[in-house]
C-alpha positions in Angstrom: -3.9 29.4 22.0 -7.4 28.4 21.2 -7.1 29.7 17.5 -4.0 28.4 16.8 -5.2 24.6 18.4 -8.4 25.4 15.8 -6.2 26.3 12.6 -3.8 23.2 13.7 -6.7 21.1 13.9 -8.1 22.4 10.9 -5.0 22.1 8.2 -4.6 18.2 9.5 -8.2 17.5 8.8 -7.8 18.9 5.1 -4.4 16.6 5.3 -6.5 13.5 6.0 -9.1 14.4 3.5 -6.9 14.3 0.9 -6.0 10.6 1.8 -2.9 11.6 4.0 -1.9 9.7 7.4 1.8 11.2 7.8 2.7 14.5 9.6 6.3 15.4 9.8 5.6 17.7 12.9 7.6 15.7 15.9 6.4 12.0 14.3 3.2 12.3 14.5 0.7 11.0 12.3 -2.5 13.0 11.3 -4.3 11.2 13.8 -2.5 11.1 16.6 -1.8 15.4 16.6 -6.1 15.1 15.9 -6.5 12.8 19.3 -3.9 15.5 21.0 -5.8 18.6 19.9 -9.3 16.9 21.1 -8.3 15.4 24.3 -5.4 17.2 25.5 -3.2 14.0 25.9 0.0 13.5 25.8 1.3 13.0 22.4 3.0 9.1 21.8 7.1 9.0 22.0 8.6 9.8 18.7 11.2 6.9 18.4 14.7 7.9 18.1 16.2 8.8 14.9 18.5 7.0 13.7 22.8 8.1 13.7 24.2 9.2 10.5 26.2 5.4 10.7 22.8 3.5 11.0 21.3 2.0 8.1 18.4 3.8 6.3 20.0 7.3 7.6 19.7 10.0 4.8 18.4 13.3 4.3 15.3 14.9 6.1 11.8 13.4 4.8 10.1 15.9 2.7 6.7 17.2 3.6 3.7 16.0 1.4 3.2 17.8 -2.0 -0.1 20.1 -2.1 -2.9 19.8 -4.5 -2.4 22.3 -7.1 -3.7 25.3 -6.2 -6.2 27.4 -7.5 -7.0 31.6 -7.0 -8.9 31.6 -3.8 -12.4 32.5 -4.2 -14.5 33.5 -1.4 -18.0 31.7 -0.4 -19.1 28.5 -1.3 -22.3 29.9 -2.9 -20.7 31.1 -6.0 -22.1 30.0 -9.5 -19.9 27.0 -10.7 -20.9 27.7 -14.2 -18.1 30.9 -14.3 -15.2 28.5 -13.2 -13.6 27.8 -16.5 -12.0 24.5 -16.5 -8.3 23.9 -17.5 -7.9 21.7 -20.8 -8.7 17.5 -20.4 -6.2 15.7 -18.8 -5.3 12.0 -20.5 -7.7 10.1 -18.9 -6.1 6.7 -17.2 -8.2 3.9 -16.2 -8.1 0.8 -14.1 -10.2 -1.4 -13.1 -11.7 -2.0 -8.9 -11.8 -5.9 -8.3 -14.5 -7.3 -6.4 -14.8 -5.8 -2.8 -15.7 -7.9 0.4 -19.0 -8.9 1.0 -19.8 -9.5 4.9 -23.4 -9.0 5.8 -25.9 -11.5 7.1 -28.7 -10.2 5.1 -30.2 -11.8 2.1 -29.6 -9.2 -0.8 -30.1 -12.0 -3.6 -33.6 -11.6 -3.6 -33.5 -7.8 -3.8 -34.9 -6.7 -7.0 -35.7 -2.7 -6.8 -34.1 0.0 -4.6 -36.5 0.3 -2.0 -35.9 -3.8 -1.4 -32.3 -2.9 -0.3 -33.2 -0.1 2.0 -35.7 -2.7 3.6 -32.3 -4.7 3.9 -30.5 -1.4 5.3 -33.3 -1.4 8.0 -32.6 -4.8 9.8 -29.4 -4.8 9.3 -27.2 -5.6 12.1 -23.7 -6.5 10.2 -22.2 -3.8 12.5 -22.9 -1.6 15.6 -23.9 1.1 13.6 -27.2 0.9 14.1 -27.4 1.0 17.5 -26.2 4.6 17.8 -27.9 6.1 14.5 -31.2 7.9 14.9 -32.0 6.3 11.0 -30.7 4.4 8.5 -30.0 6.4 5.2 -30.2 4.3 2.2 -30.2 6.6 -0.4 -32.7 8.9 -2.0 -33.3 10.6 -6.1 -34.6 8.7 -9.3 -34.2 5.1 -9.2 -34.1 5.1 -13.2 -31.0 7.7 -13.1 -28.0 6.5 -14.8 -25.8 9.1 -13.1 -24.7 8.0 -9.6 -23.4 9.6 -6.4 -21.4 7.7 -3.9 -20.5 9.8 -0.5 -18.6 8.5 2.7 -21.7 8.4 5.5 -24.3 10.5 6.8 -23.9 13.5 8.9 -25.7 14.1 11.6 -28.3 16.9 9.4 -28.7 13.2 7.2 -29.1 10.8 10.6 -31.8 13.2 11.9 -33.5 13.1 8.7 -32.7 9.6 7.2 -32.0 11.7 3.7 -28.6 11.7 2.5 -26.6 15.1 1.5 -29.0 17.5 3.3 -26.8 19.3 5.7 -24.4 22.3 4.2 -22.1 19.9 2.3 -25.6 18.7 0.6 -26.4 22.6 -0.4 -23.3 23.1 -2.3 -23.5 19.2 -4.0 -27.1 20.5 -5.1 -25.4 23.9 -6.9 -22.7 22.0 -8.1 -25.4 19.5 -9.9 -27.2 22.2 -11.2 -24.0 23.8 -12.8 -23.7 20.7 -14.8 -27.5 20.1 -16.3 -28.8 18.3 -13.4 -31.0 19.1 -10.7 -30.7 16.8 -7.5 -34.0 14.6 -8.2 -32.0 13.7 -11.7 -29.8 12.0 -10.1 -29.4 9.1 -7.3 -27.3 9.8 -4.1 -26.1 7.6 -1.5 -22.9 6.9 0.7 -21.0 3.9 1.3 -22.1 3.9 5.0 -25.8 3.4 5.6 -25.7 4.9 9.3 -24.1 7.3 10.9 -20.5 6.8 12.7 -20.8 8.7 16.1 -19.3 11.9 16.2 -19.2 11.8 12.6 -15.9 10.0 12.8 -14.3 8.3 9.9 -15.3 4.6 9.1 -13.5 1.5 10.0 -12.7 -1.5 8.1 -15.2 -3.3 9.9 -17.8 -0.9 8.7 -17.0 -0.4 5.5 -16.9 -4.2 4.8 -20.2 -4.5 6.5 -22.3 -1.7 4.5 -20.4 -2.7 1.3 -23.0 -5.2 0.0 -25.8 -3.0 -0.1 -24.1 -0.4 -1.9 -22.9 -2.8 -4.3 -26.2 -4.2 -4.9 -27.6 -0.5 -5.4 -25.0 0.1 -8.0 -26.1 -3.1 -9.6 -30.1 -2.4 -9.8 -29.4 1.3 -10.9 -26.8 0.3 -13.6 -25.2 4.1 -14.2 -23.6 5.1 -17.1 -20.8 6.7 -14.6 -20.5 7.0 -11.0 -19.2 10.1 -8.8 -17.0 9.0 -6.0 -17.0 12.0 -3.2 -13.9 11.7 -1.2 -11.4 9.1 0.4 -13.8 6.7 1.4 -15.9 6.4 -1.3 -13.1 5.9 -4.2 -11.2 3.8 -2.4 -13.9 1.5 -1.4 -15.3 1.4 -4.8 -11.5 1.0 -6.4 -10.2 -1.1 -3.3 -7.1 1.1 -3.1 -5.5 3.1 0.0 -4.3 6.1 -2.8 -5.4 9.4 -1.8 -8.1 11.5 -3.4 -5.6 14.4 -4.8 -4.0 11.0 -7.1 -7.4 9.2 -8.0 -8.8 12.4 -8.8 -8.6 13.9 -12.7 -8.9 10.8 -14.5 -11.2 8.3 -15.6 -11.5 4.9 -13.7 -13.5 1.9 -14.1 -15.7 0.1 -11.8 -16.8 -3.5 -13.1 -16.5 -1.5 -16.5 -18.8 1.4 -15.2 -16.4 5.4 -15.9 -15.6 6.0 -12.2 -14.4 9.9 -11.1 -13.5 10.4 -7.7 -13.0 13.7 -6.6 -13.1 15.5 -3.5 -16.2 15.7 -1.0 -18.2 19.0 -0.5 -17.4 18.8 3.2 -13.4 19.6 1.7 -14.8 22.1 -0.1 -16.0 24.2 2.4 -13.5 23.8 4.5 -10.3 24.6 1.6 -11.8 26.5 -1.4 -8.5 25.9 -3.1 -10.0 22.4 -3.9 -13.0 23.9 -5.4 -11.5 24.1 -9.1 -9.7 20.9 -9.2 -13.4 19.5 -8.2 -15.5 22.1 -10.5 -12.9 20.0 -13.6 -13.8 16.3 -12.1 -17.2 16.7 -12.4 -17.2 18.4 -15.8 -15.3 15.2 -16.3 -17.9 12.7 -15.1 -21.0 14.8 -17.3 -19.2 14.5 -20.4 -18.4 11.1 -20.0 -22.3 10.3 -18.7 -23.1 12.4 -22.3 -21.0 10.2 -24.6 -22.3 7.3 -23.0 
């Protein structure tokens, strides 16, 4: 039983990584079959379907669509450089309006990088920082004009104040080096500046309070293209609720900066299925940094 509860609770956290709050299973969404799993509650009353008479009655709802899938490869220490990439999709863009800004400090007056993790470090916009160990800013070369935006820290990057350093930071460090770049090319950060307990997913709240300081990061460093990691990332740069397996592949804009959002490392070690469609994104995002 334990197993199968692991595997259950395993598949729906790959289902909400790719942007997905349905589940078909008895009415459930993702997140109330992940509460179920952890607690051992009682699972909410499914409300009552409707007669074959009643309006909105049809056929069965279909199950989401899967990403496409690639040949399974085992590890997640394999060399990136022998995936060979499927031909260039047409690249779509759109353009991210402004996001909300909600913080009580004073970013105005910060001119450099290390101003705005001075910011970070008083910041009290949100509860946050009462929980986290340290605030993680951001770390890698504050003249790099290739950016990357994950979700939040981890608890490897709370202990350590360093984003990206735990085993999802490993494989984004081979997956930069498969591409031309070693890590201290680049600049890394998250949209989150402290860590959610329990590593749980960010609210609203949150997002609208840490929002500002990312902003104004991607406003000092000025990239020629920016590498969203996962739901939380794209979306909060694009201010959209569309999942990462339909942002992904294609070319976006962010105040007229190339945007790429593809999936995080952290869903890469746990399906390796995503590993190709991700291995194409950020071929993606380094030629478009090159023809910038």
């Amino acid at each position: 039983m334990s197993d199968a509860r692991d595997r259950l609770r395993q598949y729906l956290e790959q289902r909400r990584e790719m942007g997905e709050s349905e589940f078909v299973l008895d009415s459930l969404s993702v997140e109330d079959a992940l509460k179920v799993l952890t607690t051992g509650g009682t699972p909410p009353a499914a409300p009552a379907a409707p007669s074959p008479s009643a309006p909105g009655a049809g056929a069965p709802r279909a199950a989401p669509s899967e990403p496409p899938r690639a040949s399974r490869t085992e590890g997640v220490t394999e060399d990136w450089k022998s995936i060979v990439s499927a031909p260039d999709a047409p690249r779509a863009k759109a353009s991210a309006p402004d996001l909300p800004v909600a913080t009580p400090v004073d970013l105005a007056s910060a001119q450099s990088l290390a101003d705005v993790a001075k910011a970070i470090s008083v910041c009290k916009a949100c509860s946050l920082s009462a929980t986290a160990i340290n605030h993680v800013p951001g770390e890698g070369n504050p003249e790099s004009k290739f950016v990357i935006v994950g979700e939040a820290p981890g608890a490897t990057e709370d202990e350590l104040g360093r984003p990206f350093v735990g085993k999802s930071g490993d494989l984004l460090t081979k997956i930069l080096e498969a591409i031309g770049f070693k890590r201290e090319d680049v600049f890394i950060c998250n949209v989150l500046k402290h860590r959610p307990p329990g590593n749980r997913n960010p609210t609203p709240d949150e997002v609208v309070a840490c929002a500002p300081f990312l902003l104004r990061q991607l406003d000092i460093l000025k990239p020629k293209v920016i590498l969203a990691l996962g739901n939380f990332a794209a979306q909060t740069l694009l201010d959209t609720d569309v999942g990462i397996t339909k942002l992904r592949g294609v070319e976006h804009t962010y105040h007229g900066i190339p945007l790429v959002a593809t999936f995080h490392p952290a869903a890469l070690l746990r399906n390796p299925n995503f590993k190709r469609p991700a291995w194409e994104d950020v071929q993606l995002a380094r030629r478009i940094f090159d023809r910038a």
